[in-house]
C-alpha positions in Angstrom: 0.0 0.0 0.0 1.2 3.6 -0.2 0.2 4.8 2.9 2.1 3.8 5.9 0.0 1.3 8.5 2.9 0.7 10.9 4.0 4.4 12.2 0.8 5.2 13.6 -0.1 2.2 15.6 -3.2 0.3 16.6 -6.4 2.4 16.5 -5.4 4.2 13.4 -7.2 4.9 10.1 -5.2 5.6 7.1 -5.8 6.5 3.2 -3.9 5.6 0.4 -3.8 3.0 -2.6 -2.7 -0.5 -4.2 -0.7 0.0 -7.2 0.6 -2.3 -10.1 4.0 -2.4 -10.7 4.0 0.3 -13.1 2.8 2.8 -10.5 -0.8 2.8 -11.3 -3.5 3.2 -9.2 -5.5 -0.4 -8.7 -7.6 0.6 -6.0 -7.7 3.5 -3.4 -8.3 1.5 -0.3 -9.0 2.8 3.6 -7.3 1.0 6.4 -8.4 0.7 9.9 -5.3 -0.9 11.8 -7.0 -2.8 14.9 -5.3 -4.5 17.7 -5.0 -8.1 15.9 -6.4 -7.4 12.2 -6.5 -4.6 9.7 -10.0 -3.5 8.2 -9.1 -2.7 4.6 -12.2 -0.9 2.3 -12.1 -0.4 -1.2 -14.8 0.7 -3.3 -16.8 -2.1 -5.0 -15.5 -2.0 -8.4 -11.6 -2.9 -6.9 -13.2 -5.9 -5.2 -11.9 -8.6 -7.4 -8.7 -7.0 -8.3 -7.8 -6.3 -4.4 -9.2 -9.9 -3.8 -7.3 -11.2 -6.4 -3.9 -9.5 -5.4 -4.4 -10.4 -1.6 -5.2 -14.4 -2.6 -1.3 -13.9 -4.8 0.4 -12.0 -2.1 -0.1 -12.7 1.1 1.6 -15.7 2.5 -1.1 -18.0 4.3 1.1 -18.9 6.7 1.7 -15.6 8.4 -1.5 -13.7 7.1 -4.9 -15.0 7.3 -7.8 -12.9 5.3 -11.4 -13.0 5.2 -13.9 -11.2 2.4 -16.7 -9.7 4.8 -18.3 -7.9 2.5 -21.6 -9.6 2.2 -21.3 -9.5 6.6 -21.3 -6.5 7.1 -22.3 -3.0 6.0 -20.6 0.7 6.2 -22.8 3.3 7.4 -21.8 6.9 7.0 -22.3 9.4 9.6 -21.6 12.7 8.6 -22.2 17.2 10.0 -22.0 18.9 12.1 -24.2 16.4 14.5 -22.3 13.7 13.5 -20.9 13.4 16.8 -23.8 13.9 19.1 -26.0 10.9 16.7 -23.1 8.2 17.2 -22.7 9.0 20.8 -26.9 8.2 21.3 -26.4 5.0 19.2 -23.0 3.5 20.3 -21.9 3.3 23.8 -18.1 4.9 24.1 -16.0 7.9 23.0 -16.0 8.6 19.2 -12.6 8.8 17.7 -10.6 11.8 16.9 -9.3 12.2 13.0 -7.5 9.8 11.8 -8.2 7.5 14.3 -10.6 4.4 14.7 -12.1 2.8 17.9 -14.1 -0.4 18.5 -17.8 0.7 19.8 -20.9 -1.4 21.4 -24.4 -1.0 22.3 -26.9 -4.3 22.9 -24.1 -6.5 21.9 -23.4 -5.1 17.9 -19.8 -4.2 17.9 -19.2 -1.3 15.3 -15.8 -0.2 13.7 -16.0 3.7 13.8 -13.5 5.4 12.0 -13.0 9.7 11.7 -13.0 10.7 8.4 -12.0 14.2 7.1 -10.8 14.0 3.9 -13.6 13.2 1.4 -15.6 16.6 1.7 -18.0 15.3 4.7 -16.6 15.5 8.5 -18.1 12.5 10.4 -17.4 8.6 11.0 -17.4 5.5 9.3 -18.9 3.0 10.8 -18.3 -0.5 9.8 -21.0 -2.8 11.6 -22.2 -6.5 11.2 -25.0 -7.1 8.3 -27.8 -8.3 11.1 -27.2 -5.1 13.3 -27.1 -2.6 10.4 -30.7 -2.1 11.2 -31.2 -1.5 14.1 -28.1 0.8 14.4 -29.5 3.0 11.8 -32.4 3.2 13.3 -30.9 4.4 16.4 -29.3 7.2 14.4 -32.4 8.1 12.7 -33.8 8.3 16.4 -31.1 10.7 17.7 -32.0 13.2 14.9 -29.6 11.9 11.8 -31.6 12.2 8.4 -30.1 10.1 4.9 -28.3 12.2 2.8 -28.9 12.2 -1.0 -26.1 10.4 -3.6 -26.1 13.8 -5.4 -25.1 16.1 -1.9 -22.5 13.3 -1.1 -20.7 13.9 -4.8 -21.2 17.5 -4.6 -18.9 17.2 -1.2 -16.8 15.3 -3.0 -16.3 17.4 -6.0 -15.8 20.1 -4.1 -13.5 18.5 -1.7 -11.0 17.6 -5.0 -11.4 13.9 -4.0 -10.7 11.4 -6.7 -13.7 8.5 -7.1 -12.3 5.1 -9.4 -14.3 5.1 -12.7 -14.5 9.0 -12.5 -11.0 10.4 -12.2 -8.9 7.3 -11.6 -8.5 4.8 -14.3 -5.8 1.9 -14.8 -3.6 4.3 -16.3 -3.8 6.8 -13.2 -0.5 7.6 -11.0 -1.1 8.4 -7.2 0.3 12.0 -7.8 -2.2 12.9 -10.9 -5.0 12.8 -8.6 -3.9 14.4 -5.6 -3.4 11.4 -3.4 -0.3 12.5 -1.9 -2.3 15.9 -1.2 -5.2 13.9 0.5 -2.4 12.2 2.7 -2.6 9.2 0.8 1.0 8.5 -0.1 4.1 8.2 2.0 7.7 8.7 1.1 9.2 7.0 4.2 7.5 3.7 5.0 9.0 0.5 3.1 9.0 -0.9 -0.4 5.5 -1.5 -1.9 4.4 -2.6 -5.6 5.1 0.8 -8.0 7.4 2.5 -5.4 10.0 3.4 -7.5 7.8 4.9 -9.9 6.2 7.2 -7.2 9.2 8.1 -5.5 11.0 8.9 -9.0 8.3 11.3 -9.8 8.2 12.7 -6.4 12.0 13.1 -5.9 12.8 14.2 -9.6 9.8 15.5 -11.0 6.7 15.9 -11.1 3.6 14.5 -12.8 2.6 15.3 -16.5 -1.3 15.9 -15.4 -2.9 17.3 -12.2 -6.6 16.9 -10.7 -8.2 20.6 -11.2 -11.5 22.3 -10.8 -13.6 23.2 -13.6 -16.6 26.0 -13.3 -18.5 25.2 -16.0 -20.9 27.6 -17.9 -23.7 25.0 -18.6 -24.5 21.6 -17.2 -22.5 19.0 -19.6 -24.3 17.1 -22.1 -22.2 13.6 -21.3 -19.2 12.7 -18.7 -16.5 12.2 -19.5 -16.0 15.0 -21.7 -13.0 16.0 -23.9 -11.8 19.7 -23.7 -9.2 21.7 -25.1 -6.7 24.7 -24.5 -5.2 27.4 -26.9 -6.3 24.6 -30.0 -4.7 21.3 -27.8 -6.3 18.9 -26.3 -5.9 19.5 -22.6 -8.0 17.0 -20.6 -10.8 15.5 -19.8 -13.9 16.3 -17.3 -14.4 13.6 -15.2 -17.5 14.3 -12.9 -19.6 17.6 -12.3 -22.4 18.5 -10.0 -24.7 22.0 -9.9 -23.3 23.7 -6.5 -26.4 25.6 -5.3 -24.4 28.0 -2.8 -21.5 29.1 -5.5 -24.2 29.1 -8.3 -22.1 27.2 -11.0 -21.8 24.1 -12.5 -19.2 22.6 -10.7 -16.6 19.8 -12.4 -13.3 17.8 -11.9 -10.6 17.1 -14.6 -7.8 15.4 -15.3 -5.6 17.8 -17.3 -2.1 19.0 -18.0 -0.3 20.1 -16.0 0.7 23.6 -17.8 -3.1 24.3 -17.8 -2.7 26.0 -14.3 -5.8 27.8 -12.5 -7.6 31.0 -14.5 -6.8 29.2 -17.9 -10.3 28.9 -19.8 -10.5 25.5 -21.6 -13.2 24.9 -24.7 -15.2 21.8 -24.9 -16.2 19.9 -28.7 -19.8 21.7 -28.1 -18.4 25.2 -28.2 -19.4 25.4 -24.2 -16.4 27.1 -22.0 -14.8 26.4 -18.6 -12.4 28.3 -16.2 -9.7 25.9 -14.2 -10.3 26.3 -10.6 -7.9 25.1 -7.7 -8.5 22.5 -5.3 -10.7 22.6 -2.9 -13.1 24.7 -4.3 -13.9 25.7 -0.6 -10.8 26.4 1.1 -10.8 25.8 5.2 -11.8 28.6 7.6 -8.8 29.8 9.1 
């Protein structure tokens, strides 16, 4: 992986990716590190592949794995509540960023991890299939409401965080998409599968394209879209969402990396966009 799992220590939760050996991103993955296991979640499409790389790689004989997928479920608590809802349907302390903790109530055992870096503040919760229920119920009960596919990738847009299938293909580097940004990649923890390909670009270079921002001047008619810049092709828009609060169409690219913030870029359709940086909401100081 390319985030480091020993250095912080039991109880941490960590961000970063599986590679191939020529550097490109196979899955982003989230681990929680736990006492005597480590919790590793990847979004659906990576199942087989990570599956398929863990069955190669690990020896049996020192590591043991299990697929819990279909025995469990991942409920997201997110806001400013956040807090106050997981503390009225877990018994315990919820974690602090970056950090994961072991909670119960009425014998369900949850896996409740801080998240910050996806756009949403809140927790993770990892908790078995049969319990899911009944623990979403309790949140529901404490004053939680379900949030809506489209406000989730809006926060994500706007966050600059790279979904697989959108902005990560197989023929992605960690760098491209702003994984070392997001704290995803680390230049100090041990060899890993496509090291030497991050650590040349990060050392001696830098990546030929970068994740940017796009505000768009009308919805687009189909994703991904090509677009161009000063009669090149530039890049390609990758997802986009209507921001109600900036009052713009709102869009993340994959382009070149000369195409720096301010540059206007022309789509096939004769529609216009101006390159924004990442986040599009920057932090209150």
């Amino acid at each position: 992986m390319t985030c480091d799992v020993a250095e912080p220590g039991d109880g941490a939760y960590v961000f970063g990716a599986l590679l191939n050996a020529k550097g490109m991103i196979a899955a982003p993955l989230w681990i929680t590190r736990l006492a005597d296991a480590l919790l590793v979640e990847v979004p659906a499409a990576a199942g087989a592949a990570v599956t398929a790389t863990f069955a190669r790689s690990l020896p049996p004989r020192l590591c043991k794995w299990d697929d819990i997928t279909s025995a469990s479920a991942t409920v997201g608590v997110y806001g400013p509540a956040a807090a106050a809802c997981l503390a009225a349907a877990l018994d315990g302390e919820p974690p602090a960023a970056g950090r994961a903790a072991e909670l119960r109530r009425d014998g369900t055992v949850a896996t409740v991890a801080r998240v910050t870096a996806r756009g949403v503040d809140g927790f993770d919760c990892v908790v078995p299939l049969e319990g899911a229920a009944a623990f979403t119920a309790r949140l529901v009960e404490a004053g939680a409401v379900a949030a809506s596919p489209a406000l989730l990738e809006e926060r994500r847009i706007l966050a600059g965080f790279p979904r697989l299938g959108a902005e990560i293909d197989e023929k992605t580097l960690p760098q491209e998409v702003r994984l070392d940004e997001l704290g995803g990649v680390s230049y100090t923890k041990g060899c890993y599968l496509g090291q030497e390909t991050v650590a040349r670009i990060h050392f001696r270079g830098h990546a030929n394209r970068h994740l940017a921002g796009l505000a768009l001047e009308r919805e687009p008619a189909a994703l991904p879209a090509e677009f161009s810049h000063q009669g090149q092709s530039a890049g390609r828009l990758t997802s986009a969402c209507w921001w109600p609060s900036g009052d713009v169409w709102a869009g993340l690219a994959v382009l070149r990396r000369s195409v720096g913030p301010g540059s206007v870029v022309g789509f096939h359709d004769g529609a216009e966009a101006t390159v924004r940086a990442l986040p599009w909401e920057q932090p209150a100081p």
